[in-house]
SEDREN-78993 format. One line per 8 residues: for each residue x, z, y of N, C-alpha, C. Coordinates in steps of 0.05 Angstrom, whole numbers, always signed. Atoms other than C-alpha are relative to their C-alpha. Last residue first. Example, Ala and Ser with C-alpha at 12.3 -4.5 7.8 and 13.67 -1.06 7.14 Angstrom:
<nodes>
-16,-1,-24,+273,+143,-21,-15,+14,+22; +18,+0,-24,+246,+156,-90,+18,+0,+24
</nodes>
This chain:
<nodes>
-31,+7,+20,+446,-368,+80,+30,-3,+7; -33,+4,-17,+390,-333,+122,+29,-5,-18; -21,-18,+10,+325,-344,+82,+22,-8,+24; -22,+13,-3,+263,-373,+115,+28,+16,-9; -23,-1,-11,+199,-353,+107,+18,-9,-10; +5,-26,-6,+130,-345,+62,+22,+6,+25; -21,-19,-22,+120,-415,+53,-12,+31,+8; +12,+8,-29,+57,-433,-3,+33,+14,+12
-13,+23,-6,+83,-428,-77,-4,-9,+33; -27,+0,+17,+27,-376,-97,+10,-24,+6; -6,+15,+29,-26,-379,-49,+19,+7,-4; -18,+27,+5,-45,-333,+17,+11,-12,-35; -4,+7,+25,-99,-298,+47,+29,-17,-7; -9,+29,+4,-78,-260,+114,+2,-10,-31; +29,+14,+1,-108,-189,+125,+2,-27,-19; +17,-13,+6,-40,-161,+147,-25,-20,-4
-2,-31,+3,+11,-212,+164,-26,+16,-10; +11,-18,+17,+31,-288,+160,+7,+32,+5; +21,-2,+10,+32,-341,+218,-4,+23,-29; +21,-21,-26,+95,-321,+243,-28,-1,-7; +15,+15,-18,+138,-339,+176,-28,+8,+22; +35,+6,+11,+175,-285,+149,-6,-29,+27; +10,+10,-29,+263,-293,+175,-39,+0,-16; +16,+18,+5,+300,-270,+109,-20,-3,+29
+1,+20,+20,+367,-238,+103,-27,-19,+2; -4,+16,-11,+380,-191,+167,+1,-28,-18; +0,+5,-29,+377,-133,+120,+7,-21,+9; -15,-24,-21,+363,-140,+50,-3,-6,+21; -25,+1,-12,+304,-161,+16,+23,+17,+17; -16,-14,-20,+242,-131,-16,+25,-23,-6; -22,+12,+0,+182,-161,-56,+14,+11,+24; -17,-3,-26,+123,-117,-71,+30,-18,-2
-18,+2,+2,+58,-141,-122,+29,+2,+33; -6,+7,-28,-3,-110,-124,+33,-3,-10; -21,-14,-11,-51,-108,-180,+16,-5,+21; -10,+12,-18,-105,-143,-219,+20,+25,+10; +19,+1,-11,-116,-134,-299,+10,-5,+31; +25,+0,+16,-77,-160,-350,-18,+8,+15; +17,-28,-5,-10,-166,-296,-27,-4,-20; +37,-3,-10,+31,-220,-305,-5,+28,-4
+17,-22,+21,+107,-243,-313,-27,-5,+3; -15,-28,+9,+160,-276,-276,-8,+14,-20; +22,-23,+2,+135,-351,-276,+22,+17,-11; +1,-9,+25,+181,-399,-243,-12,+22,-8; +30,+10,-2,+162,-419,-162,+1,+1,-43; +31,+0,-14,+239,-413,-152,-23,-14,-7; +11,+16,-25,+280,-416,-213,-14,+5,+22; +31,+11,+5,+290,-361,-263,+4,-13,+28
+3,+14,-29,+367,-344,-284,-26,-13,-1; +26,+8,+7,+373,-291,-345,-4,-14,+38; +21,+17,-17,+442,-287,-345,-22,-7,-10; +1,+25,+10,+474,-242,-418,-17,-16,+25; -23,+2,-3,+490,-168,-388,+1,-36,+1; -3,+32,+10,+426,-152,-368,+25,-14,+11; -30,+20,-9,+424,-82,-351,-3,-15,-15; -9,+19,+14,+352,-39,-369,+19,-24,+12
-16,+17,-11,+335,+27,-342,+4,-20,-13; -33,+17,+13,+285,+63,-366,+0,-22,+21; -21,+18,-28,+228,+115,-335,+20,-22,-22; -15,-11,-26,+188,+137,-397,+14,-22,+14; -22,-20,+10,+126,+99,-437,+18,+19,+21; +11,-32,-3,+109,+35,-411,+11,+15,-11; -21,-20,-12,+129,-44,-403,-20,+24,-8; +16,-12,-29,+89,-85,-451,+12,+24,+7
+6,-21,-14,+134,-119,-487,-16,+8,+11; +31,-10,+15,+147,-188,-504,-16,+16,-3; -2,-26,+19,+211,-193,-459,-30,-3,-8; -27,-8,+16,+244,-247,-412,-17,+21,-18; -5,+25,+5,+172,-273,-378,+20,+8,-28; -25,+21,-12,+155,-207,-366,-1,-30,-18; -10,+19,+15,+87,-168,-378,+19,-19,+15; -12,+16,-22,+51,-106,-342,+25,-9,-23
-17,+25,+16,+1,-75,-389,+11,-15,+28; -20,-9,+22,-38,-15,-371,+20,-18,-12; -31,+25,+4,-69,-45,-308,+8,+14,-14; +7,+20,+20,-147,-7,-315,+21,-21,-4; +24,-8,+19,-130,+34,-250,-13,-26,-20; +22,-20,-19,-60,+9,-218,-20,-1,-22; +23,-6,+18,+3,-21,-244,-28,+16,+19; +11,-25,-2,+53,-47,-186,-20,+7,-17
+29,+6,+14,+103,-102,-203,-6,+25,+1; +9,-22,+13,+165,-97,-161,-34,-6,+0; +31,+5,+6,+205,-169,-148,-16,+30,-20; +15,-12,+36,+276,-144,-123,-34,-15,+10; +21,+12,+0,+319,-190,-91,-21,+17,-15; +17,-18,+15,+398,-172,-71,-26,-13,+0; -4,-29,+6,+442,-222,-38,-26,+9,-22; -10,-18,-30,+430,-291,+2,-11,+31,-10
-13,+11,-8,+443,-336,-68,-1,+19,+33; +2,+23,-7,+413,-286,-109,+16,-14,+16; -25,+7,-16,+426,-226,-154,-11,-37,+17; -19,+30,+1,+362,-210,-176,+26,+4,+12; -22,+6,-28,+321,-133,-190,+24,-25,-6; -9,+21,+7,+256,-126,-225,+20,-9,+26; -22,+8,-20,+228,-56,-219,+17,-28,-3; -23,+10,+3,+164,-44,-253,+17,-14,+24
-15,+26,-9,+109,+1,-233,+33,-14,-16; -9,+16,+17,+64,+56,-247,+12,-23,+15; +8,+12,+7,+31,+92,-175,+29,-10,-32; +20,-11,+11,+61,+138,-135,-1,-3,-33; -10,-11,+5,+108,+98,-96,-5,+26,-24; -14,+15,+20,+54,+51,-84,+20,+13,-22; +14,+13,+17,+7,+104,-63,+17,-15,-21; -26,+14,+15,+57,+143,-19,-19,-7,-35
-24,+1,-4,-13,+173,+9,+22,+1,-22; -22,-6,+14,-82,+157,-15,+41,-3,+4; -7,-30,+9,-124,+146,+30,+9,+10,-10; +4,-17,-33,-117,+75,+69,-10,+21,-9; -22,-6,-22,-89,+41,+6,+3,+7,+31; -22,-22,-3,-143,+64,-24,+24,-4,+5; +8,-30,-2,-196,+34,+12,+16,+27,-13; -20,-7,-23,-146,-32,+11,-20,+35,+9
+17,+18,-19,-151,-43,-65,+1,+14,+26; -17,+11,-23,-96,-16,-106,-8,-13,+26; +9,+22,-3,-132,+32,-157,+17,-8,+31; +16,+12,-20,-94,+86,-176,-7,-22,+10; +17,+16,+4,-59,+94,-248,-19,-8,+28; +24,-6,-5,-2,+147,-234,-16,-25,-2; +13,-17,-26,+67,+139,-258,-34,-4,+7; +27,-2,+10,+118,+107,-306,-19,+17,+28
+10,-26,-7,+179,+77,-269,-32,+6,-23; +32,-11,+4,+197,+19,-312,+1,+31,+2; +2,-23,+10,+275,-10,-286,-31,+16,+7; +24,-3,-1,+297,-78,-289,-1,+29,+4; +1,-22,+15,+367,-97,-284,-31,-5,+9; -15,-11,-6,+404,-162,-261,-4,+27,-14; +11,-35,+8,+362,-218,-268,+32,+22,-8; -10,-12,+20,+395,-283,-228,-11,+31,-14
-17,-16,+1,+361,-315,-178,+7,+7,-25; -21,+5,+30,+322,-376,-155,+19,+27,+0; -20,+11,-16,+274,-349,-86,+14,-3,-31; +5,+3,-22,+198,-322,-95,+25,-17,+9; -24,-9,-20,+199,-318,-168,-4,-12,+30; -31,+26,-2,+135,-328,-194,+16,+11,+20; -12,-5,-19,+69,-277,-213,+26,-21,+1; -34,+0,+10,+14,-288,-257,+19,+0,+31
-17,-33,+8,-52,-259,-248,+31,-9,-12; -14,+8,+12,-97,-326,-210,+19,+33,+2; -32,+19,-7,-138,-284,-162,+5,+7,-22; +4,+21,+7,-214,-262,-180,+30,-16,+1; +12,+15,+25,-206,-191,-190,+3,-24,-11; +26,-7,+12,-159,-178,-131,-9,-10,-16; +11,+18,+22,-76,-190,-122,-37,+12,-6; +21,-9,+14,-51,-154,-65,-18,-17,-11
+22,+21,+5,+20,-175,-35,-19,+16,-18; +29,-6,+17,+64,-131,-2,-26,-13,-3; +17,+14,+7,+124,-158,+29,-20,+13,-15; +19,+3,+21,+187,-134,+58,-25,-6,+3; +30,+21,+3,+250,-146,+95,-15,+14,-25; -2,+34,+9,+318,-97,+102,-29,-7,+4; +6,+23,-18,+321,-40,+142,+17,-27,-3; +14,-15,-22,+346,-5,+74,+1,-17,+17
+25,+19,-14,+345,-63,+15,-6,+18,+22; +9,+36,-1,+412,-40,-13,-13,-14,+16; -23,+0,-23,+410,+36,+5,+2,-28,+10; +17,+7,-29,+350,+37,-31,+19,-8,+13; +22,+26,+1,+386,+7,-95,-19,+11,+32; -8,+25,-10,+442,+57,-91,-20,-22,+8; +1,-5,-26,+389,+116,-80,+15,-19,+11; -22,+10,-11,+354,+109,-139,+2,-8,+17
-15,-29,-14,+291,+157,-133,+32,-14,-2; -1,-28,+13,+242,+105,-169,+29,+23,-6; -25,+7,+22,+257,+45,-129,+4,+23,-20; +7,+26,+12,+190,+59,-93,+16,-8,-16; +19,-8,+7,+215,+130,-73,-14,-14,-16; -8,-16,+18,+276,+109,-47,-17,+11,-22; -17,+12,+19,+246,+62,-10,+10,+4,-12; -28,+12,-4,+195,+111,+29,+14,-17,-23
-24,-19,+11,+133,+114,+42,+23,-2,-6; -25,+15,+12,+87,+107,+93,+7,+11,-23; -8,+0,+33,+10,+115,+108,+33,-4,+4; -3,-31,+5,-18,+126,+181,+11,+7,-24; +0,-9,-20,-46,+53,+183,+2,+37,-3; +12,+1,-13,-25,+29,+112,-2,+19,+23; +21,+4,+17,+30,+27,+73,-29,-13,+10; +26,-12,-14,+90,+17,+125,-20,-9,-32
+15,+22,-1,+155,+18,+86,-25,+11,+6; +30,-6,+10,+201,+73,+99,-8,-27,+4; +0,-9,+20,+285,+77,+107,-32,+4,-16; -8,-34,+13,+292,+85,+164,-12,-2,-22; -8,-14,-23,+253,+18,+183,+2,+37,-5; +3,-36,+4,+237,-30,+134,+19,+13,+9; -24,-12,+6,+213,-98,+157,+0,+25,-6; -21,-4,-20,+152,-136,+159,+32,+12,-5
-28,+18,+3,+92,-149,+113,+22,+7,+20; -15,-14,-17,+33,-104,+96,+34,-25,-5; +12,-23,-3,-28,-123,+49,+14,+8,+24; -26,-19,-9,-19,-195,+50,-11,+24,+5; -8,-3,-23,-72,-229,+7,+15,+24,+11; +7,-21,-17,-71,-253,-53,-10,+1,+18; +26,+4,-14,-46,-316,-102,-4,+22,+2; +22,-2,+16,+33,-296,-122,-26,-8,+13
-2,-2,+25,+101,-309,-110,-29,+2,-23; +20,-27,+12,+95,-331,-45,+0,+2,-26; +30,+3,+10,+156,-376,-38,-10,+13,-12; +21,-18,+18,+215,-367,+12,-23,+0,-12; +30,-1,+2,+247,-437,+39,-2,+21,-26; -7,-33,-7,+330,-436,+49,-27,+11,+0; -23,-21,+24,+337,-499,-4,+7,+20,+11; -25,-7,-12,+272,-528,+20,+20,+20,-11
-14,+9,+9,+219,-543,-31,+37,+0,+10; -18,+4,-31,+165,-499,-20,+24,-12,-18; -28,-13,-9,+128,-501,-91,+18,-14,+26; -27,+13,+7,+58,-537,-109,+21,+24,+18; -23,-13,-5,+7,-497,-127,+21,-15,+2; +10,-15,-18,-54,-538,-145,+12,+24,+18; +3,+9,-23,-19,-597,-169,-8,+13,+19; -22,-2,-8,+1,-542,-233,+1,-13,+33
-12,+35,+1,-67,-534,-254,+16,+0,+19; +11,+29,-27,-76,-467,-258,+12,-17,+0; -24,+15,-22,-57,-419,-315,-17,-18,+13; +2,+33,+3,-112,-363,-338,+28,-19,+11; -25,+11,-4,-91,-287,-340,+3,-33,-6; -13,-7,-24,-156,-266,-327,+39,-8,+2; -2,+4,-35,-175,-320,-373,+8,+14,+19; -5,+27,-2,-142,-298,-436,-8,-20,+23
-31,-6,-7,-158,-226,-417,+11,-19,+9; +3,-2,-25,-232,-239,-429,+29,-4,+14; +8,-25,-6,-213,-268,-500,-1,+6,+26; +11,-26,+23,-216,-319,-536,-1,+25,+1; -15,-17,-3,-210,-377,-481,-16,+18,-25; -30,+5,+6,-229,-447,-494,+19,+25,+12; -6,-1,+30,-295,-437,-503,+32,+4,-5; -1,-20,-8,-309,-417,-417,+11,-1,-43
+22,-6,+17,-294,-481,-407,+7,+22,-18; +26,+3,-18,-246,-509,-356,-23,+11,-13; +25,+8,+20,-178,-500,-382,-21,+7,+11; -1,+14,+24,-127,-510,-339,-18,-4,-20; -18,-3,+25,-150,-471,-289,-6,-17,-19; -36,+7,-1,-172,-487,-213,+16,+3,-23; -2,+27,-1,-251,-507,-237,+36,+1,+6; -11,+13,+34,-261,-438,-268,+17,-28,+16
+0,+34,+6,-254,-408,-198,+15,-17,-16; -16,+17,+6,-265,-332,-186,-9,-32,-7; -6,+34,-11,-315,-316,-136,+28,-9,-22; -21,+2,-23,-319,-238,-148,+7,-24,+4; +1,-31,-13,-392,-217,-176,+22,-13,+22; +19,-2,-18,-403,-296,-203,-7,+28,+18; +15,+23,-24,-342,-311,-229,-25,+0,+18; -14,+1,-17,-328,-238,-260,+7,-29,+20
+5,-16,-18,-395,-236,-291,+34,-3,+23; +26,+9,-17,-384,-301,-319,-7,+33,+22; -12,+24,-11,-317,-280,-358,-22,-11,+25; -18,-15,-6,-349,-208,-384,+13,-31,+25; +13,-6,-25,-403,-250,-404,+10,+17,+19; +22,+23,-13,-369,-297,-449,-9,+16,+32; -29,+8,-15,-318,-235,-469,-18,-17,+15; -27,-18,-7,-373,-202,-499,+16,-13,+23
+27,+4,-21,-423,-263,-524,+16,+24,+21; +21,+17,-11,-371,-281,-569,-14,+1,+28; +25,+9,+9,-334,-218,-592,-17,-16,+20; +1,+29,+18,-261,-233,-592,-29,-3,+6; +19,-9,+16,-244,-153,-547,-9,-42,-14; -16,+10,+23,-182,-157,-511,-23,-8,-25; -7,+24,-7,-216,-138,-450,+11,-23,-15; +29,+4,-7,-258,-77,-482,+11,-37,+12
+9,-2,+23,-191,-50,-510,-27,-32,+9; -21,+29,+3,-156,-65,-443,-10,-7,-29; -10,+23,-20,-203,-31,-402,+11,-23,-17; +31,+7,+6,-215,+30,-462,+5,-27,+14; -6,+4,+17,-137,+40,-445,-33,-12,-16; -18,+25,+8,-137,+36,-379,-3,-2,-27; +21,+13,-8,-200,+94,-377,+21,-37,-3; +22,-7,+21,-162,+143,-422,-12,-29,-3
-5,+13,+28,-104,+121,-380,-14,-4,-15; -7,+24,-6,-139,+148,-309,+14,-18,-25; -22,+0,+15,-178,+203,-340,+15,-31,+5; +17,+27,+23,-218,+208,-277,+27,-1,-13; +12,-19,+23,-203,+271,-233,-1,-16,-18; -10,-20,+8,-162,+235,-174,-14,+15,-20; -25,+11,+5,-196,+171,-181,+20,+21,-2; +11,+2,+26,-271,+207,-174,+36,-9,-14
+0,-20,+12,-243,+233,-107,+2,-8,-34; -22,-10,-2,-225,+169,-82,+5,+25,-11; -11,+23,+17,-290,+134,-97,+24,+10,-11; +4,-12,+29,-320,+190,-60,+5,-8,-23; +18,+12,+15,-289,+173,-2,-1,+11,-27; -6,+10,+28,-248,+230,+34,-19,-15,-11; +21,-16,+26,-267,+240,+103,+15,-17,-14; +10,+23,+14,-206,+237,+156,-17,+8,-24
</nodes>
């Protein structure tokens, strides 16, 4: 397989250096700056002022402030059934199905493993081994907040630190155990049909990955964090966000959630739209 040259530059490129300029440059007040920073990314990648709350380009202060825009709530509405899985985020499916020995498919010729993604704890793979999963990929122009996919209880979190690679699908077809790789947070539920984790993936120019529960921007070393005091989030309740775009993975256990047949590879799909069916 040839190596793109995109792919090279990403292995040599001061991958933080360059998040950190990203978030400088995104955060940035000045006027005409952010203005055109906002317009270029509607008219390069199709985002759409008209689905967010605020409609004019004044009423944000900084680039950021729209990529993390909210949408008018009628425009997402939430699966309502009480065994109904809901996409947690606007994307499209990168890889959906089950996990088998212990690996999740990446892309064609790609795996890696669950243990690996849960940053090397082995109770927690053990948990979700050939169990269900989900990989959603958030681009430029998609809404950047994320929602619980099923009502649960927070349980522990835990911020792997790790590599900066971009998440788009040219490198998730060269870069092996990408996700696994890659920065991420671990967000693990207790729910009504068992275990739930919602893992937030950082990638090139994502230096900031943000919870609902914490003011923070995850980073730094690995940690663990137990939540002794319930932190219970609804289905279709906002988890967090991402500052720039990224990929979000949701895992179940075994024989727990039924996907719906219409979604797999390729496949756009909304936040709040059916994703499957839980086994209660």
């Amino acid at each position: 397989m040839q190596i793109h040259w995109k792919i090279v530059l990403q292995y040599i490129a001061p991958q933080r250096v360059l998040s950190w300029l990203s978030r400088t440059l995104c955060e940035c007040r000045w006027r005409w700056w952010k203005n055109w920073q906002i317009r270029f990314l509607i008219n390069h990648y199709g985002a759409d002022l008209s689905a967010a709350r605020l409609e004019r380009l004044e009423d944000y202060p900084t680039f950021n402030s729209f990529f993390t825009r909210l949408l008018k709530p009628e425009l997402r509405p939430i699966v309502q059934g009480i065994n109904q899985i809901a996409c947690p985020v606007d994307g499209v499916i990168s890889q959906i199905g089950e996990i088998q020995n212990n690996s999740l498919l990446q892309a064609k010729g790609f795996y890696f493993t669950l243990e690996a993604l849960l940053g090397g704890f082995k109770t927690h793979a053990t948990t979700f081994n050939n169990g269900s999963y989900a990989t959603l990929y958030l681009s430029p122009k998609d809404y950047h907040r994320v929602h619980m996919p099923f009502t649960g209880t927070l349980r522990e979190t835990i911020y792997v630190p790790g590599k900066l690679f971009s998440v788009n699908q040219l490198t998730t077809e060269q870069i092996p155990q990408l996700f696994s790789r890659n920065e991420r947070l671990i967000c693990l539920f207790d729910t009504a049909l068992g275990s739930m984790a919602v893992i937030l993936v950082g990638a090139m120019c994502v230096g900031s990955i943000q919870t609902t529960w914490s003011a923070e921007d995850h980073g730094g070393t690995l940690k663990q964090t137990l939540y002794s005091d319930p932190i219970i989030i609804e289905r279709g309740a906002e988890l967090g966000h991402f500052k720039m775009g990224s990929t979000v993975i949701i895992l179940f256990e075994k024989n727990k959630v039924e996907w719906s047949d219409q979604l797999q590879a390729a496949v756009t799909v909304k936040m709040g739209q059916l994703m499957g069916l839980a086994n209660l």
